[in-house]
Each structure stands twice: as structure tokens, then as C-alpha cells.
C-alpha positions as a LaTeX table, in Angstrom:
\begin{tabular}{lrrr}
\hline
Residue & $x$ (\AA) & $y$ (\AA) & $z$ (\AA) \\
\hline
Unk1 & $-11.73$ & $-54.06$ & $-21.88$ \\
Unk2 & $-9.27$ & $-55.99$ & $-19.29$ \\
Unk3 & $-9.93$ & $-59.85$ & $-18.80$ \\
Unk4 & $-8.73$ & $-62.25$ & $-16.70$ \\
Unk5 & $-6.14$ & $-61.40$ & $-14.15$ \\
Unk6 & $-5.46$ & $-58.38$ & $-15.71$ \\
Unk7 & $-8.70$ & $-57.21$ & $-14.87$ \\
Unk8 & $-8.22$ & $-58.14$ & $-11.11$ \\
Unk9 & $-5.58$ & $-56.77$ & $-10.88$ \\
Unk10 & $-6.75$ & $-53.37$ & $-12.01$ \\
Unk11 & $-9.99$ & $-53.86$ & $-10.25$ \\
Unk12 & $-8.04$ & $-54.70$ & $-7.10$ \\
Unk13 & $-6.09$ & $-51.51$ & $-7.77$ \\
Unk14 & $-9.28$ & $-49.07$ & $-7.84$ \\
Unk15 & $-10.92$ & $-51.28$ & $-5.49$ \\
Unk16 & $-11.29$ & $-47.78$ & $-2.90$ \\
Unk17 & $-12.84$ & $-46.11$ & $-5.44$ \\
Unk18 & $-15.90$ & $-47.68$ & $-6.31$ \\
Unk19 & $-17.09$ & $-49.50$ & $-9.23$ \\
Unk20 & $-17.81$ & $-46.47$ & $-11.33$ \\
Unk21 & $-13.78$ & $-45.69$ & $-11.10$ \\
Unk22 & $-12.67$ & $-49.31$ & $-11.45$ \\
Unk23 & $-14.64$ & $-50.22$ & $-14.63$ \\
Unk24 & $-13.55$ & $-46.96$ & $-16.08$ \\
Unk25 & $-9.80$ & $-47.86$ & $-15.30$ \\
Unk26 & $-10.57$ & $-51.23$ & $-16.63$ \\
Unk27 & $-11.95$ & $-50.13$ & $-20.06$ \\
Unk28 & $-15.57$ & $-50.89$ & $-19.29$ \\
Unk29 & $-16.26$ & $-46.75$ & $-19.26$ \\
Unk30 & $-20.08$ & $-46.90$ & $-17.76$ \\
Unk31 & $-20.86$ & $-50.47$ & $-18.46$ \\
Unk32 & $-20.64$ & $-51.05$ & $-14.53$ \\
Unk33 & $-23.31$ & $-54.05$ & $-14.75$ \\
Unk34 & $-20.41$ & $-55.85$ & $-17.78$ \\
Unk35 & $-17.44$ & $-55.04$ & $-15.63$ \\
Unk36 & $-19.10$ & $-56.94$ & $-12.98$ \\
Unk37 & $-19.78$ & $-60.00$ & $-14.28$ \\
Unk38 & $-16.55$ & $-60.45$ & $-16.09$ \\
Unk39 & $-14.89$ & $-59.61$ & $-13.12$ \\
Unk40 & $-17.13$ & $-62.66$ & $-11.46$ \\
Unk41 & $-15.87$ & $-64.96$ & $-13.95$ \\
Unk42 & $-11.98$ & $-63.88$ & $-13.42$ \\
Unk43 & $-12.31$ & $-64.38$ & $-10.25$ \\
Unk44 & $-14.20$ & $-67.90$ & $-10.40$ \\
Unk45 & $-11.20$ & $-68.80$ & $-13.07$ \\
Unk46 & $-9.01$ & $-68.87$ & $-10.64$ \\
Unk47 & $-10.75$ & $-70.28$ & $-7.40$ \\
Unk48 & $-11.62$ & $-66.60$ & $-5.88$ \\
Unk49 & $-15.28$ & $-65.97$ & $-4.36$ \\
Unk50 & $-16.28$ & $-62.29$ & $-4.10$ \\
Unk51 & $-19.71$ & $-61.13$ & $-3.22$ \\
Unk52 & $-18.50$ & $-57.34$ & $-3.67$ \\
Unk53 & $-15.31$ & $-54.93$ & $-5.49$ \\
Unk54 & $-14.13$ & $-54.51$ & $-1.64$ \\
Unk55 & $-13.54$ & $-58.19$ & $-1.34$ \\
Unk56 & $-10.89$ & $-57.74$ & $-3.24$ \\
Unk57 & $-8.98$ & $-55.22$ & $-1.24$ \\
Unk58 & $-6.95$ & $-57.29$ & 1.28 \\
Unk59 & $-6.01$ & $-57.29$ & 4.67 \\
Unk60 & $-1.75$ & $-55.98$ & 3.16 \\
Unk61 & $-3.22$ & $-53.39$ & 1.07 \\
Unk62 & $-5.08$ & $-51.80$ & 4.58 \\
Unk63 & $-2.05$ & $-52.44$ & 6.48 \\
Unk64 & 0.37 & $-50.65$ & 3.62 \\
Unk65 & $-2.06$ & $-47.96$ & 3.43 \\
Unk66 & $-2.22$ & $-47.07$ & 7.08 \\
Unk67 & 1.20 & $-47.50$ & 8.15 \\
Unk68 & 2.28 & $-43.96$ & 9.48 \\
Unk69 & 6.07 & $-43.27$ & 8.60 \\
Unk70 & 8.36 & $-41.07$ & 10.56 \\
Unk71 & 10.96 & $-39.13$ & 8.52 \\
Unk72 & 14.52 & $-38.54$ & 10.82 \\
Unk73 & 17.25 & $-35.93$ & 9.44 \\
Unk74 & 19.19 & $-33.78$ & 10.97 \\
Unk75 & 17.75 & $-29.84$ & 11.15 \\
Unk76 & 21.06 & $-29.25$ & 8.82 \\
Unk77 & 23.78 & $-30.21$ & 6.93 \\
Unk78 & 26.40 & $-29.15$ & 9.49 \\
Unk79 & 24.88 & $-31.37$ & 11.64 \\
Unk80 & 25.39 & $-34.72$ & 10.01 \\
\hline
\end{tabular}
């Protein structure tokens, strides 16, 4: 089981998929109600108030996600 910032960090990572996913990622397998709470008291440990697991996704994460990219290349090689 991941503690500290470790276990932000992974939360943070799985954050999308609900707690079910994110305290199985974190080593907590269905102990949803433990992941919780020590995630509360990472988060306190370092000055960080969350009421929820989305609180944790932030506003770069939405931004990096969303972001549409465009992919420009020639139709073929004899047109480089």
C-alpha cells in the first residue's frame, strides 16, 4: 500500500477512474474506505485540502488531455 506522495501521485494518476481503480493501482485492492483516509492524511502532510479523488485532477492535466493535435506530412516520400 502507497503512502505519502507516492500515493498522490498514483491517486492523481487514476484520478478519472474512480476510487475503485485508484485504490487498486495504489495497493489498497477493495479497501476503498483505507485508501481514502490515508490519502486524506497525504494530502493534509503536505498543506493540500481535498473534499473528493477529482480534486486532485488539475486544471494542466484537463488542458493536456483535451488538446487536439494535428499531424502534417507530406501524402509521400517524393514529395518531401
Amino acid at each position: 500500500m502507497l503512502q505519502g506522495i507516492e500515493l498522490i501521485n498514483c491517486a492523481k494518476a487514476s484520478a478519472k477512474q474512480g476510487s475503485a481503480v485508484a485504490a487498486k493501482n495504489c495497493g489498497y485492492d477493495n479497501n476503498i474506505g483505507l485508501f481514502i483516509e490515508n490519502l486524506n492524511k497525504a494530502c493534509q502532510q503536505i498543506g493540500v485540502d481535498i473534499n473528493e479523488l477529482n480534486d486532485l485532477i488539475t486544471d494542466q492535466q484537463i488542458a493536456k488531455e483535451s488538446r487536439k493535435v494535428l499531424e502534417i506530412s507530406p501524402d509521400t516520400v517524393s514529395d518531401l
